[in-house]
C-alpha positions as YAML, in Angstrom:
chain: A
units: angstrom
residues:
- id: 1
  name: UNK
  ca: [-2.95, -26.44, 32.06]
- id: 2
  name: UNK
  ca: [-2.74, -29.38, 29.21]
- id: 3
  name: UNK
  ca: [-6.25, -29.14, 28.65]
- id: 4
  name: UNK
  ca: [-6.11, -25.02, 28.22]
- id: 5
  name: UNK
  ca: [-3.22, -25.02, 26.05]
- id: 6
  name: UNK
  ca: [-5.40, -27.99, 23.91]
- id: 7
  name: UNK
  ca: [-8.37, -25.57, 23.95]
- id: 8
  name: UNK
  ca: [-6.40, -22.86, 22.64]
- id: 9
  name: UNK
  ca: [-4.83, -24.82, 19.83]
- id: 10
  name: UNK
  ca: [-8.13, -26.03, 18.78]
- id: 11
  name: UNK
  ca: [-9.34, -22.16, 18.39]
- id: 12
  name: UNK
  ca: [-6.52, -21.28, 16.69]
- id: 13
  name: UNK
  ca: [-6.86, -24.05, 14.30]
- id: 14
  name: UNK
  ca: [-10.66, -23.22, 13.82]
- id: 15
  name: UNK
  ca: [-9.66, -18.80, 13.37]
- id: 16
  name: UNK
  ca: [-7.33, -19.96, 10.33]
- id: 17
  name: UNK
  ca: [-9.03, -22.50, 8.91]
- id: 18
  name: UNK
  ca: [-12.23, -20.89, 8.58]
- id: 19
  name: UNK
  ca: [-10.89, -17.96, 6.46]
- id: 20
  name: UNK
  ca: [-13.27, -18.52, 4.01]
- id: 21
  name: UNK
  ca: [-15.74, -17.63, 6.00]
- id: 22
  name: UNK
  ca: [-15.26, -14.37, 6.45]
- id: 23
  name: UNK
  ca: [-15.48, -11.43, 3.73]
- id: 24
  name: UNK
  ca: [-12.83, -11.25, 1.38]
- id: 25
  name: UNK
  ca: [-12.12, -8.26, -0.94]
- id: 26
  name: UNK
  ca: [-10.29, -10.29, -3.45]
- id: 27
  name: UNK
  ca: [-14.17, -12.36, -3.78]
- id: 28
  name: UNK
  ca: [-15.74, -9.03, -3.98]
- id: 29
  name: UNK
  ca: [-13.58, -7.78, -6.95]
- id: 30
  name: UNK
  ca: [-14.82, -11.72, -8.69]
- id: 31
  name: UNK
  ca: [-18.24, -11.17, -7.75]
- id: 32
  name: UNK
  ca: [-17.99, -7.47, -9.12]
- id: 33
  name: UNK
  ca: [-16.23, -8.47, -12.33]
- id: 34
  name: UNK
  ca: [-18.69, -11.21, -12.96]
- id: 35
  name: UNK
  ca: [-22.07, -9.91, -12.36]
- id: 36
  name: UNK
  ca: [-21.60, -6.08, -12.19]
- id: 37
  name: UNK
  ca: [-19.38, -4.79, -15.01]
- id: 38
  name: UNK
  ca: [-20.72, -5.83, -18.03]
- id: 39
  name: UNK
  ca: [-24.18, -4.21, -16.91]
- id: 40
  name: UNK
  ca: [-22.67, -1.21, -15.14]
- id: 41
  name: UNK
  ca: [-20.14, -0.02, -18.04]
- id: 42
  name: UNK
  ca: [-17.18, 0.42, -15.57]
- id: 43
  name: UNK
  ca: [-15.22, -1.95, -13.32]
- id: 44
  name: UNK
  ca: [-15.26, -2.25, -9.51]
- id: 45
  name: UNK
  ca: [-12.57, -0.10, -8.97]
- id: 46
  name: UNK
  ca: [-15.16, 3.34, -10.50]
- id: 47
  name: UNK
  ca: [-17.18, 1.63, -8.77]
- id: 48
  name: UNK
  ca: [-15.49, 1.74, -5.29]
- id: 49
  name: UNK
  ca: [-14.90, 5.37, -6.27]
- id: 50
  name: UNK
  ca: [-18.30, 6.40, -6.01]
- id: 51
  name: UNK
  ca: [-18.02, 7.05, -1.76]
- id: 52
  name: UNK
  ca: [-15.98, 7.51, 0.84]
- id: 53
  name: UNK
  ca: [-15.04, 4.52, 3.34]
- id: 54
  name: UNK
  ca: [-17.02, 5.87, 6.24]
- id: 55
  name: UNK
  ca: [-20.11, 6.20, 3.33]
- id: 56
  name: UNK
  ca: [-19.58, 2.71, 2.11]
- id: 57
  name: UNK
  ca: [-19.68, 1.64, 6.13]
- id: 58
  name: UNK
  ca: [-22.66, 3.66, 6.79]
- id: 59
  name: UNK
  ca: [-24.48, 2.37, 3.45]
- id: 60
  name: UNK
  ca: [-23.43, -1.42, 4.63]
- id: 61
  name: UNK
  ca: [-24.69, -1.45, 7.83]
- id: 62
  name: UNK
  ca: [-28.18, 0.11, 7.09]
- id: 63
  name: UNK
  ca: [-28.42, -2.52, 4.81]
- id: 64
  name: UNK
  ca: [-29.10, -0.75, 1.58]
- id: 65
  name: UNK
  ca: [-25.81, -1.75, 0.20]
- id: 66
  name: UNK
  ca: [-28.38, -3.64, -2.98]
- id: 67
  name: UNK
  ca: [-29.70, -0.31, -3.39]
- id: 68
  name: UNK
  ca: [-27.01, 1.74, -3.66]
- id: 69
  name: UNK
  ca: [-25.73, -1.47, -6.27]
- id: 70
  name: UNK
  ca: [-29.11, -0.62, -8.12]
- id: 71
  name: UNK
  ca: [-28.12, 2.81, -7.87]
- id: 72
  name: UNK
  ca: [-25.10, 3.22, -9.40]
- id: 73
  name: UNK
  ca: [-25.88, 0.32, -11.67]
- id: 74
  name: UNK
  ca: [-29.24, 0.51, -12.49]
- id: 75
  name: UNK
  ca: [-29.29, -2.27, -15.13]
- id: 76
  name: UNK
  ca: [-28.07, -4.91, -12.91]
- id: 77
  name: UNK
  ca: [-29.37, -7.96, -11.73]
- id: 78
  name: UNK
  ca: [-29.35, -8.56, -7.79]
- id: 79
  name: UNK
  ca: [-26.75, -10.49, -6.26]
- id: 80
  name: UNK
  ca: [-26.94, -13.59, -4.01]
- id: 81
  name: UNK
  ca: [-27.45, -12.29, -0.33]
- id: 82
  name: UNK
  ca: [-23.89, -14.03, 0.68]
- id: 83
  name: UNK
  ca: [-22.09, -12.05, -2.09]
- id: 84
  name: UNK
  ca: [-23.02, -8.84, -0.66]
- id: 85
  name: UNK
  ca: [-20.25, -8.87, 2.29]
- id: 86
  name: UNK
  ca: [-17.53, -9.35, 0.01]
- id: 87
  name: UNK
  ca: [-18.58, -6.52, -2.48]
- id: 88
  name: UNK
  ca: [-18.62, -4.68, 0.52]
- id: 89
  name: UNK
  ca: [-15.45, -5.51, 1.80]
- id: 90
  name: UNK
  ca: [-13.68, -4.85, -1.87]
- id: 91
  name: UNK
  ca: [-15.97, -1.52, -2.28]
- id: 92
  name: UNK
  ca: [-14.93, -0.28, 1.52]
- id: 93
  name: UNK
  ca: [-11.33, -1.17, 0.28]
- id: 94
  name: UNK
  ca: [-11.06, 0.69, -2.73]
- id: 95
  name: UNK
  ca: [-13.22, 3.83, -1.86]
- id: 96
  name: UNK
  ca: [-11.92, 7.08, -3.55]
- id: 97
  name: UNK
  ca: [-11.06, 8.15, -0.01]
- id: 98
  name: UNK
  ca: [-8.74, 4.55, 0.31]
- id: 99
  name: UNK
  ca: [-5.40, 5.58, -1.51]
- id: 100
  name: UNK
  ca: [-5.31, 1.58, -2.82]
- id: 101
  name: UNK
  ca: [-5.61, 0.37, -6.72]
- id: 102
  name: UNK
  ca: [-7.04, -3.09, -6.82]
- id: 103
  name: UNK
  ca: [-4.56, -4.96, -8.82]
- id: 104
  name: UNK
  ca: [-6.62, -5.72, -11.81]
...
């Protein structure tokens, strides 16, 4: 039972300690602000605005989420493959279907 209850603090320790590992939409809205805006002419939030959750979801998981970028951004430069979750996680956030504002 010691060795259990050990094995479950260790896990717990590693879920909230590794937060950074997962996608964040507060990254996303950096990553967005830094690389995207300037080039696009609008801010992630028009961006966001562009689909629906469930089209932002589909988009994601085919993996043409750096299309759809190039898209609606055609000016752009390409991100760095690990940025991609987070601008998905902010863009999935903040879709026009979402009822959120980012707090910019």
């Amino acid at each position: 039972m010691k060795k259990l209850l050990i094995a479950l603090m260790v896990v717990a320790m590693a879920v909230v300690f590794s937060g950074g590992a997962f996608a964040n939409d507060l990254k996303g809205q950096k990553i967005i602000k830094k690389n995207l805006k300037e080039s696009c002419g609008m801010d992630g939030s028009e961006i966001a605005q562009k689909h629906t959750q469930g089209e932002w979801k589909t988009i994601f998981e085919a993996g043409k989420l750096p299309d759809e970028i190039k898209t609606i951004c055609p000016k752009s430069e390409p991100l760095k493959d690990s940025d991609y979750e987070h601008v998905y996680d902010f863009l999935f956030n903040y879709a026009s279907d979402s009822g959120a504002v980012p707090s910019c």
